[in-house]
ZARO-287441 format. One record per residue: z, y, x negated of N, C-alpha, C, O in turn; residue in one letter. Coordinates in steps of 0.1 Angstrom, whole numbers. Each point is the difference from the previous one (the first is absolute). Layout:
N
   n.z   n.y   n.x  ca.z  ca.y  ca.x   c.z   c.y   c.x   o.z   o.y   o.x rest
     Z     Y     X     Z     Y     X     Z     Y     X     Z     Y     X    a
...
END
This chain:
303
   n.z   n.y   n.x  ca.z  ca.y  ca.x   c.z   c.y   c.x   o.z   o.y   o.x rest
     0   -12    -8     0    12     8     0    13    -9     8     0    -9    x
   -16     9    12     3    15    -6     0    11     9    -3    -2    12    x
     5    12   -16     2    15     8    -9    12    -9    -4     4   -10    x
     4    -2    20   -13    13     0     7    12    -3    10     3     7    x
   -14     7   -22     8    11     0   -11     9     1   -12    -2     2    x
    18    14    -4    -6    17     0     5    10    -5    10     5     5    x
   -13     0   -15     4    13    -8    -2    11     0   -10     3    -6    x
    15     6    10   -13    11     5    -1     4   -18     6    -2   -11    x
   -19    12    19    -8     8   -19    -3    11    15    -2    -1    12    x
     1    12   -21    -3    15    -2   -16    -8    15     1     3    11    x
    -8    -8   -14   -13    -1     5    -2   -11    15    -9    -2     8    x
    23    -2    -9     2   -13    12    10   -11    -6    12     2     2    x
   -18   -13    -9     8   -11     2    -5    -9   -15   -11     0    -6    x
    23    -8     2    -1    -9   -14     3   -14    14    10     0     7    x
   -24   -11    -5     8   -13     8     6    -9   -11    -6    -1   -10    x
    16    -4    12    -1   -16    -7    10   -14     7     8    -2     9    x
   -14    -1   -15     9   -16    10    10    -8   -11    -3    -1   -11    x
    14    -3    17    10    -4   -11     7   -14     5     1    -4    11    x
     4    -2   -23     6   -17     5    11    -1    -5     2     4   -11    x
    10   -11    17     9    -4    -7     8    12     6    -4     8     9    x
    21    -9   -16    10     8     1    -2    14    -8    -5     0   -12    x
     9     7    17    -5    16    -3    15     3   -11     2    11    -2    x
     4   -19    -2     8    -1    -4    -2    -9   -17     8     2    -9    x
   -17   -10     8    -6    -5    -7    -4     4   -11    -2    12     1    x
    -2   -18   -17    -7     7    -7   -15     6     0   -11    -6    -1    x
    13    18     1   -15    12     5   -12    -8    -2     6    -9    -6    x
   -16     6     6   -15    -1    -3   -12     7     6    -3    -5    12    x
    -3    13   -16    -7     3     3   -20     1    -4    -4     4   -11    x
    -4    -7    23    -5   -10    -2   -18     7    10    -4     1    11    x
    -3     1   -25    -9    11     3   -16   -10     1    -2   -11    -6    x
    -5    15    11   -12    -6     4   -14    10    -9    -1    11    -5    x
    -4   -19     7   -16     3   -10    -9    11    11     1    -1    12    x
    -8     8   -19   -13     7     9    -5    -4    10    -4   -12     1    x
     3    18     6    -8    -3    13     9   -12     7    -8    -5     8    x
    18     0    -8     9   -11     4    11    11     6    -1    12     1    x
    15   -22     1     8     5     7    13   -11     0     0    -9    -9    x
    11    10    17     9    -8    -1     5   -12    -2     8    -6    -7    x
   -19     4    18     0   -16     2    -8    -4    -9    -6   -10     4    x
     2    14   -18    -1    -5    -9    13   -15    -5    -1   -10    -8    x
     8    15    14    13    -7    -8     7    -9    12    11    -4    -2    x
   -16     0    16     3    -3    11     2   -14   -10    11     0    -7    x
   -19   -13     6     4    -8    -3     8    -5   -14     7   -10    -1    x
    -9    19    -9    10    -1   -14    12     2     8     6   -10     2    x
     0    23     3    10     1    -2     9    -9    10    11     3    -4    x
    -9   -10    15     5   -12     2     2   -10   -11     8   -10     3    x
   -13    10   -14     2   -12    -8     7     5   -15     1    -8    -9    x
     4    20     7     6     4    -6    16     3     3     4     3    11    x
     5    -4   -25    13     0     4     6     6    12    -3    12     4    x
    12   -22     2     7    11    14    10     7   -12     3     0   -12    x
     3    10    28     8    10    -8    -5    10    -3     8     9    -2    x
   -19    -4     0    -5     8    -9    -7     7    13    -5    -6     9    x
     7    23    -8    -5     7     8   -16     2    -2    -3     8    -9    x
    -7   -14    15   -13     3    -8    -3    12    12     3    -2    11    x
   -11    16   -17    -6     9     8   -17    -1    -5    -2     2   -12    x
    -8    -4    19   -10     3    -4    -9    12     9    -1    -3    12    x
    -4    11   -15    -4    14     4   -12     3    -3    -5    -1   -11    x
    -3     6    23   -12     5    -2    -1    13    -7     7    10     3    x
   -17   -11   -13    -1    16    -8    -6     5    15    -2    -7    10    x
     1    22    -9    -5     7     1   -18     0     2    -9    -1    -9    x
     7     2    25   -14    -1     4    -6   -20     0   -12    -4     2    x
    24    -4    -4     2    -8     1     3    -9    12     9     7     6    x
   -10   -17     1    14   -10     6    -2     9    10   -11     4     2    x
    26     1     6     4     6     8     5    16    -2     1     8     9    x
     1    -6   -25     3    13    -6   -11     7     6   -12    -4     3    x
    21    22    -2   -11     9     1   -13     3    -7    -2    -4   -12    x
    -8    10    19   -10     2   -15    -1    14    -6     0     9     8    x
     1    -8   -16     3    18    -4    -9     7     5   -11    -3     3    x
    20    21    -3    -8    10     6   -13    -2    -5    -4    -5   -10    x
    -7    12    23   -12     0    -2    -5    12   -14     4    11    -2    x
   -12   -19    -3    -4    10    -9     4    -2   -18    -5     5   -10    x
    18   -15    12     5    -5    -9    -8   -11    -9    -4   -11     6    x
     4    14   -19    -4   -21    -2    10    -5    -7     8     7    -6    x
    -9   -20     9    10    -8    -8     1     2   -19   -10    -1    -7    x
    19     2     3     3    -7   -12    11   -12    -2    11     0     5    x
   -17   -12   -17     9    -3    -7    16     5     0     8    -8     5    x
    -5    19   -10    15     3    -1     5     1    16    11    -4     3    x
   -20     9     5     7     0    18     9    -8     2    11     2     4    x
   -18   -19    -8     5   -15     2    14     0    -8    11    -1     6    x
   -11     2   -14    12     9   -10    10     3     9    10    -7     2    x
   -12    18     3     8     9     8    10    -4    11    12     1     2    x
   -27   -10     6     4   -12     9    14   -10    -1    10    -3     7    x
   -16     1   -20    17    -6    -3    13     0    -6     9    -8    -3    x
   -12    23     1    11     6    -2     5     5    11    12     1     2    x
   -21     5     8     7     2    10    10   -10    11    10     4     7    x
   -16   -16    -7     6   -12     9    12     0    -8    11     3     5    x
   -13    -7   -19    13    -2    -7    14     9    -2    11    -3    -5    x
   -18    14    11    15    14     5     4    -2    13    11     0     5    x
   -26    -4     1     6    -2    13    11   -16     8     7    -2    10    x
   -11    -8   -23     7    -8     1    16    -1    -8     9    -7     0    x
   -12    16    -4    13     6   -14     3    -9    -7    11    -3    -3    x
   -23    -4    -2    -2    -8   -13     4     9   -15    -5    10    -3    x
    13   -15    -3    -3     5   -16     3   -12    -7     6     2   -10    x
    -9   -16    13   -11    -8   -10     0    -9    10     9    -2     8    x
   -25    -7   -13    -6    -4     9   -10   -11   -10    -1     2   -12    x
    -7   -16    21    -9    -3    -5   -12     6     6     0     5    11    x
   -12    -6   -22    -9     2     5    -9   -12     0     2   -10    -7    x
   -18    11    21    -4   -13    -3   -14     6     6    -1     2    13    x
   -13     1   -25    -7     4     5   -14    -6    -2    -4    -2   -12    x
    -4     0    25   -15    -8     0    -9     9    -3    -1    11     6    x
    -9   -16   -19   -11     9    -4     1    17    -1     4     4   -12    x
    -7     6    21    -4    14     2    22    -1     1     6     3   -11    x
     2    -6    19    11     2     1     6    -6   -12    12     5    -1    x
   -15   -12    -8     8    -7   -16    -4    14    -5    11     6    -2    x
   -23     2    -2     0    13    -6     6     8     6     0    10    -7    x
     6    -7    17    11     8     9    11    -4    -9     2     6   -10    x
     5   -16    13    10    -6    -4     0     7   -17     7     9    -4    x
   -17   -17    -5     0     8   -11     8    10    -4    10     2    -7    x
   -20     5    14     4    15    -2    11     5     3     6     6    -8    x
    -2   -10    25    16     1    -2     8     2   -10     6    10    -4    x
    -9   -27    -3    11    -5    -9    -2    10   -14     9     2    -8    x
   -20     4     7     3     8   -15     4    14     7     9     6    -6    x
   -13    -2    15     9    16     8    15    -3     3     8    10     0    x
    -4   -21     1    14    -5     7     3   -10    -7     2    -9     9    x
     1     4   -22     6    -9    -6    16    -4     7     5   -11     2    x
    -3    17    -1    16    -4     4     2     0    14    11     1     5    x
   -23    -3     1     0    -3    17    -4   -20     0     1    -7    10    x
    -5     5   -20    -6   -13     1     5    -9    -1    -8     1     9    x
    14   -11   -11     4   -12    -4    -6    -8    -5     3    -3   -11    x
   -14    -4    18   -10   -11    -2   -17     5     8    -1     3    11    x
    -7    -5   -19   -14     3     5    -7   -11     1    -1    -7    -9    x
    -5     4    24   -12   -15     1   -15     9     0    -4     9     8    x
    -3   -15   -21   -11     7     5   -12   -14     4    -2    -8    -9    x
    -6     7    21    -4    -8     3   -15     3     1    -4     7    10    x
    -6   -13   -19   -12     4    -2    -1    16    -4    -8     7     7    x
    13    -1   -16     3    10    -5     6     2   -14     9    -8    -3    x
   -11    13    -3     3     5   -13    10    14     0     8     2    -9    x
    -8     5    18     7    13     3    -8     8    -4     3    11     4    x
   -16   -11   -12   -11    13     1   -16    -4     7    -5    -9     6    x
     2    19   -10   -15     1     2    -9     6   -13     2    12    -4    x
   -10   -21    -1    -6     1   -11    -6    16    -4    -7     5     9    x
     9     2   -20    -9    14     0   -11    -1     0    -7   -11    -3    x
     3    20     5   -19     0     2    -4     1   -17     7     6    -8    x
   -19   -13     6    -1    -2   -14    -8    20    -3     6     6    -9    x
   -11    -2    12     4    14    -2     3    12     8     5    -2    11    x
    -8    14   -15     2     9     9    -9     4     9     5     6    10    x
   -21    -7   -11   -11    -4    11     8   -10    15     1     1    12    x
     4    -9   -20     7   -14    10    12    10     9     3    -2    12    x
     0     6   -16    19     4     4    -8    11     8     2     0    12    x
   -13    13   -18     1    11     8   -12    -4    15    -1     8    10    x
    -6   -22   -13    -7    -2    11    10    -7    12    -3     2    12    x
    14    -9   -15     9    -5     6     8    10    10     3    -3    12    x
     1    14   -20     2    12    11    -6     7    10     4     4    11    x
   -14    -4   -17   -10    11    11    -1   -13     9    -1     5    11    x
     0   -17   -11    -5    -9     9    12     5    14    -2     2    12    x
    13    -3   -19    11     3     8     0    13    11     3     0    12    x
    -9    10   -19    -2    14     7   -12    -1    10     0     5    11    x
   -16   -15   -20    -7     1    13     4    -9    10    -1     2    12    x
     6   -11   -16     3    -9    15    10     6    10    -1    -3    12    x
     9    11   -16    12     6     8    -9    10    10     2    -1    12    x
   -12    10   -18    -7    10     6   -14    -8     9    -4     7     9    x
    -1   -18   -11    -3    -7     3     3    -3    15    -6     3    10    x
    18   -10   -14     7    -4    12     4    12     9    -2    -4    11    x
     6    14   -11     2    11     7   -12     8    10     2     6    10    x
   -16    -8   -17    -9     4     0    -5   -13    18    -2     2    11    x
     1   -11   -16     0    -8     8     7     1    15    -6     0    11    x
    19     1   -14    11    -1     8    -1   -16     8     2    -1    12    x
    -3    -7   -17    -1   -14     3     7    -8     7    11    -5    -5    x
   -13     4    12     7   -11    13     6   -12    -6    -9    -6    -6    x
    20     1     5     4   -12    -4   -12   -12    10    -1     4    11    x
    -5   -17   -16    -8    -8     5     9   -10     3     7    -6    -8    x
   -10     2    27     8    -9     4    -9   -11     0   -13     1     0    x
    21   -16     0    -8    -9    -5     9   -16     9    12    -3     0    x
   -22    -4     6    11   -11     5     6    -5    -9    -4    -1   -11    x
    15    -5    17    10    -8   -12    -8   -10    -8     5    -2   -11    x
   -15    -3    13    -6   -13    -8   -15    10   -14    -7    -4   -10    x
     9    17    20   -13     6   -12    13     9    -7    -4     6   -10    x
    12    -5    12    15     7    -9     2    -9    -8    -1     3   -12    x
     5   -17    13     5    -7    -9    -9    -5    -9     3    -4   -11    x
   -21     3    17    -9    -1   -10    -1     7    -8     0    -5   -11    x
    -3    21    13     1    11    -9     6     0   -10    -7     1   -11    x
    21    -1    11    13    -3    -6    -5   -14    -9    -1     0   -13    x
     0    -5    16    -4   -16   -13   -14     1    -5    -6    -9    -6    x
    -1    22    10   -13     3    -7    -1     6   -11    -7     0   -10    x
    18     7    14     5     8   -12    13    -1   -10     5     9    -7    x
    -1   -21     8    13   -10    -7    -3   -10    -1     8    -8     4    x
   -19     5   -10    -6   -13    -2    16   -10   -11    -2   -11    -6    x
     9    13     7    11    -9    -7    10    -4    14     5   -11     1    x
    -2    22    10     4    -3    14     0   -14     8   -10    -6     0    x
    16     3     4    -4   -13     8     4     5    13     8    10     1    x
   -14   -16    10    -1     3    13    13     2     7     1    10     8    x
     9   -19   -10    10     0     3     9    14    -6     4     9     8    x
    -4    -8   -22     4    11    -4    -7    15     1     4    11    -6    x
   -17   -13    13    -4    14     5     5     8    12     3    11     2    x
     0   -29     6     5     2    11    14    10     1     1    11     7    x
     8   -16   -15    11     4    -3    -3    18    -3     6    10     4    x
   -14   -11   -11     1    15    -5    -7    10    11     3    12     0    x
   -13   -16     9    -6    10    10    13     2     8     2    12     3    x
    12   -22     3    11     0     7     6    15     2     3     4    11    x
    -3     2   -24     4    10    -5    -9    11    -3     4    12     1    x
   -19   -17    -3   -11    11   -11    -8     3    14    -8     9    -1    x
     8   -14    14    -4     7     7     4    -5    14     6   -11     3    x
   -13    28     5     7    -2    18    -9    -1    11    -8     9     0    x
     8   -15     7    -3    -3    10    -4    16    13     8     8     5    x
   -20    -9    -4    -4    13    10    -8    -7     9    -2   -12    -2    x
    -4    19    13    -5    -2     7   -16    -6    -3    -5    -8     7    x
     0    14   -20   -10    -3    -3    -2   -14    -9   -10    -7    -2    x
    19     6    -1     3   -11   -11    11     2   -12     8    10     0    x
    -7   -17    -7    11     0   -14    -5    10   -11   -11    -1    -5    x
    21    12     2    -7    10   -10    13     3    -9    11     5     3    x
   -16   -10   -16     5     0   -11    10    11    -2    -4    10     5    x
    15    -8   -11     9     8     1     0    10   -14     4    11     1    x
    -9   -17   -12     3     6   -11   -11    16     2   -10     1     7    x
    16     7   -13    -9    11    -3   -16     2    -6     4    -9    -8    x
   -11    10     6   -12    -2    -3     0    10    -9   -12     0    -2    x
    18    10    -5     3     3    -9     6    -5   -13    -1     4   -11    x
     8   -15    14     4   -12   -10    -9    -7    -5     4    -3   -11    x
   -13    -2    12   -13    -2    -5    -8    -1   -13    -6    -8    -7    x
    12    27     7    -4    10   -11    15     6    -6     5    10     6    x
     1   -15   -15     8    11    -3     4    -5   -16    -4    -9    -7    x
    12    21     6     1     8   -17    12   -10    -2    10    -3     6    x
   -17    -2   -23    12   -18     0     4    11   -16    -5    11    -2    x
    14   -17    -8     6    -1   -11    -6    -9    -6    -4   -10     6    x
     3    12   -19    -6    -8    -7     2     0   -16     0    11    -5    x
     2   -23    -5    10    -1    -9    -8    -7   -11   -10    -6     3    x
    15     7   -19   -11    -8   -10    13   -10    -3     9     2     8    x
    -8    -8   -14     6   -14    -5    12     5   -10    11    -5    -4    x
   -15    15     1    12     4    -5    10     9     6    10     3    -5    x
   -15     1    20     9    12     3    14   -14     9    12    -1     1    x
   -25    -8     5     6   -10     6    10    -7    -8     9    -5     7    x
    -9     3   -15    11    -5   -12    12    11     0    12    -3     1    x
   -16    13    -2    13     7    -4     6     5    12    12     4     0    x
   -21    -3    13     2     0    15    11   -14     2    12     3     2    x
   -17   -15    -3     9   -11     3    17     4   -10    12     2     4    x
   -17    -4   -13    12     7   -10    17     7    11    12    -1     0    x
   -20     6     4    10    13     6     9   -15    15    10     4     6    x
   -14   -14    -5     4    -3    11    13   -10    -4     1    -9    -9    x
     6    13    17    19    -6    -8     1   -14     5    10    -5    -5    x
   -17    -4    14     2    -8     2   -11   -13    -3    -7    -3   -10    x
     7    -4    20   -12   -14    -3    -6     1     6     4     4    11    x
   -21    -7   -14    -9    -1     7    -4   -11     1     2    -8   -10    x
   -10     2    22    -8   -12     7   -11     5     5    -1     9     8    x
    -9   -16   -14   -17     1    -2    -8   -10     5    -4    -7    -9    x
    -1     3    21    -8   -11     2   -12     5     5    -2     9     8    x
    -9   -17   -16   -15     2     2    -2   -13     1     5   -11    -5    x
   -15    14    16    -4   -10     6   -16    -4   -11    -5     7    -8    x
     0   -21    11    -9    -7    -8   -14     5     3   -10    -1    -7    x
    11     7    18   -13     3     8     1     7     8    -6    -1    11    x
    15    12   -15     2    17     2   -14     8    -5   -12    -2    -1    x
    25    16    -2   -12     9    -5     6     6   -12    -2    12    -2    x
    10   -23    -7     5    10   -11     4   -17   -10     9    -2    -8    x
   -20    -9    12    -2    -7   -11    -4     0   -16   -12    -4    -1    x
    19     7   -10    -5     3   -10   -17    -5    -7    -9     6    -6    x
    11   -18     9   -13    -6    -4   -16     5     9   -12    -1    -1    x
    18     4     7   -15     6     8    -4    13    -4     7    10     2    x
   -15   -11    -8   -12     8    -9    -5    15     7   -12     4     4    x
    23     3    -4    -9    14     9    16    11   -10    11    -4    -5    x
   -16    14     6    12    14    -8    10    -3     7     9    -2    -8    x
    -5    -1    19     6     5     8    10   -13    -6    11     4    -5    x
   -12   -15     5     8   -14   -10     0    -2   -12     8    -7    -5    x
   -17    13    -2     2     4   -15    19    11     3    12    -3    -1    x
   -18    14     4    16     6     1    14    -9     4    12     1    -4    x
   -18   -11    14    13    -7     4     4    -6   -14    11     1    -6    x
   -23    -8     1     4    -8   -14    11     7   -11    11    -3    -5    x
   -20    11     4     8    17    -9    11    -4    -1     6    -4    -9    x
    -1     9    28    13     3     0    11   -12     1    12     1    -2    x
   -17   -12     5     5   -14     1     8     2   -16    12     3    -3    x
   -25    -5    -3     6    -1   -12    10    10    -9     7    -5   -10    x
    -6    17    13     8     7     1    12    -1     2     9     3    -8    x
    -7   -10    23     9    -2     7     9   -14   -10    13    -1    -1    x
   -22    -6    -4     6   -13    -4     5     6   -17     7    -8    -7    x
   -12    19     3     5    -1   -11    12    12    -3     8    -1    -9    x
    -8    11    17    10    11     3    11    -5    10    12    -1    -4    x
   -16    -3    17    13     0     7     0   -15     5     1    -2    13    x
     0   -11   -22    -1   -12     8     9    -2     4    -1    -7     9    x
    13    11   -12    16    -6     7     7     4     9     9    -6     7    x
   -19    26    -6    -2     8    12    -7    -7    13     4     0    11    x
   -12    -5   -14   -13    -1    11    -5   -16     3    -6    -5   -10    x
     8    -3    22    -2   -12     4   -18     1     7    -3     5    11    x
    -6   -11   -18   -17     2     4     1   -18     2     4    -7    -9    x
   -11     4    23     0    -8     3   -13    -3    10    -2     7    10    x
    -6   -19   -14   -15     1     7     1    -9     8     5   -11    -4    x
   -10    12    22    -3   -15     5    -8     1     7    -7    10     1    x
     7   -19     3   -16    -7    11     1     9    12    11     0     6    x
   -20     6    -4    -8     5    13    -6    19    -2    -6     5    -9    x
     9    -2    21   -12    13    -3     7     9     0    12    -2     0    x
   -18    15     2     7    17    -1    11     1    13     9     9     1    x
   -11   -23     9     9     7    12     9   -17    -3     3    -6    10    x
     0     2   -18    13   -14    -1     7     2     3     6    -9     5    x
     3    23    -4    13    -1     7     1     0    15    10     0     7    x
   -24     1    -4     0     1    15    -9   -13     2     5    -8     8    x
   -15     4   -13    -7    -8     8     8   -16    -4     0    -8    10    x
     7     2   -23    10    -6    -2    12     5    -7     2     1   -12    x
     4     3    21    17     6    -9     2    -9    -7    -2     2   -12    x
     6   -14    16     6   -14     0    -5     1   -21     8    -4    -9    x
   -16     7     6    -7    -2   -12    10    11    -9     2    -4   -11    x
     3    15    13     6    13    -3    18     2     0     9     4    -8    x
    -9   -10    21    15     3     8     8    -9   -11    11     6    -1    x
   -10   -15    -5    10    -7   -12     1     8   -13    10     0    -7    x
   -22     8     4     1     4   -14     8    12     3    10     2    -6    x
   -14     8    16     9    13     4    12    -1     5     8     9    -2    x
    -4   -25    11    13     3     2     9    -5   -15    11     5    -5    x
   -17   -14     0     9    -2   -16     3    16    -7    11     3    -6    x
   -23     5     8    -1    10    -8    13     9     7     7     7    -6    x
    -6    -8    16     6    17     8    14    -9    -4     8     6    -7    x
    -5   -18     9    14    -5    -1     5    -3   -16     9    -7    -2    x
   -16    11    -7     6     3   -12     9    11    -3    -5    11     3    x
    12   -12    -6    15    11    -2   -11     9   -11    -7    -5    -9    x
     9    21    14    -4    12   -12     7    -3   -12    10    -5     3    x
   -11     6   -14     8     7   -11    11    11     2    12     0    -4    x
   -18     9    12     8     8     0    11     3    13     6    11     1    x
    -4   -24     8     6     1     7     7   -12    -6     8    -4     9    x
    -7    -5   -21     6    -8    -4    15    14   -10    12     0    -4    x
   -20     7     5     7     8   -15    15    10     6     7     7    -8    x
END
């Protein structure tokens, strides 16, 4: 069973859904791009009781508001997002536990807020996003951001309703790692029911927006800063497999190796079988290695 929360923000509303005794140790528990809460619907049943889990839609996400018009998303917003829940839950330390686009949330957190963190899950994630190999790359990456925003305004675009069966096709057209069942799960939340048909919830400004972006060494001295243990699982047939031959896995390689030769006693990287969505489409594959991980005593709560 879980419960439905609401935060207000300056602009409307932070949703998230939470499990367990509110009394419990904190976790909180962020979802990837264009997803939403129920990212975490079947993991977190299979993880330690006791433990308060909150999972929360960013912003223009799930059930959350979508920001003032006129606004575009950044990177740091998501940020914000969770710092805000986390005053509003009067957290001052907490786990974190974030999928893909939400593991670089999480990140980032943890080097802005070292001493809010305890333990970090990052699940198909590394905590960055690769820099652009030059400044052509980085300054075309922006303006993309500014024409799509103006773009989209220019338009004024009707969200497109769609029956439940061309919604959930959509959705696995464009998540080719998805399984049906777990698309299912995520429209539950990612869209609502009108008269016309099922129309996607997230903002269509998310799409397009202004990310952070890091070279292998900032990420090294970025991890550096985080006081507690991290847990790392990539999946075999994700999208951040080292051996697959594109820039974008060369960097994971980089930083793998990095990782194994700077912070190995820091940092638990662990690979298994299935795709970009395993913790949703088999938890059962995930849920042993994270609950071992969260129920290891800190260091610093030993001291």
């Amino acid at each position: 069973m879980f419960s439905e929360l609401k935060f207000p923000v300056p602009w409307g509303h932070v949703a998230a859904k939470a499990w367990g005794p509110s009394e419990g140790h904190p976790v909180l528990c962020l979802h990837g791009w264009l997803d939403n809460a129920n990212t975490f619907d079947r993991l977190i049943p299979l993880l330690p009781k006791g433990y308060y889990y909150v999972a929360m839609d960013f912003s223009g996400h799930g059930l959350s508001s979508h920001r003032p018009a006129g606004v575009p998303y950044h990177f740091l917003d998501y940020v914000i997002d969770v710092r805000r829940v986390a005053a509003a839950l009067q957290w001052r330390r907490f786990t974190l536990v974030g999928h893909s686009m939400g593991g670089s949330v999480a990140g980032m957190f943890c080097f802005l807020y070292p001493e809010m963190v305890d333990k970090l899950v990052l699940l198909e994630t590394l905590g960055f996003l690769l820099a652009p190999e030059d400044t052509e790359a980085w300054l075309e990456s922006r303006r993309a951001v500014i024409d799509r925003l103006l773009s989209l305004e220019a338009k004024k675009q009707a969200p497109k309703a769609r029956s439940p069966e061309a919604a959930l096709e959509r959705l696995l057209e464009a998540n080719r790692h998805l399984t049906a069942e777990g698309g299912a799960v995520l429209l539950q939340r990612g869209a609502t029911e009108t008269p016309a048909g099922l129309v996607y919830n997230r903002d269509l400004r998310v799409r397009k927006q202004s990310r952070e972006y890091f070279t292998v060494e900032q990420c090294v001295k970025l991890l550096q800063k985080i006081q507690d243990r991290v847990l790392i699982i990539l999946a075999r047939d994700g999208l951040l497999v080292p051996h697959k031959p594109d820039n974008r896995n060369d960097f994971v390689k980089a930083l793998q190796e990095a990782l194994d030769s700077t912070l190995k006693e820091h940092i638990q990287l662990v690979e298994v079988p299935g795709s970009h969505f395993v913790h949703l489409n088999e938890p059962e594959v995930v849920s042993g290695i994270i609950s071992s991980f969260l129920m290891v005593q800190n260091a610093r709560a030993r001291l």
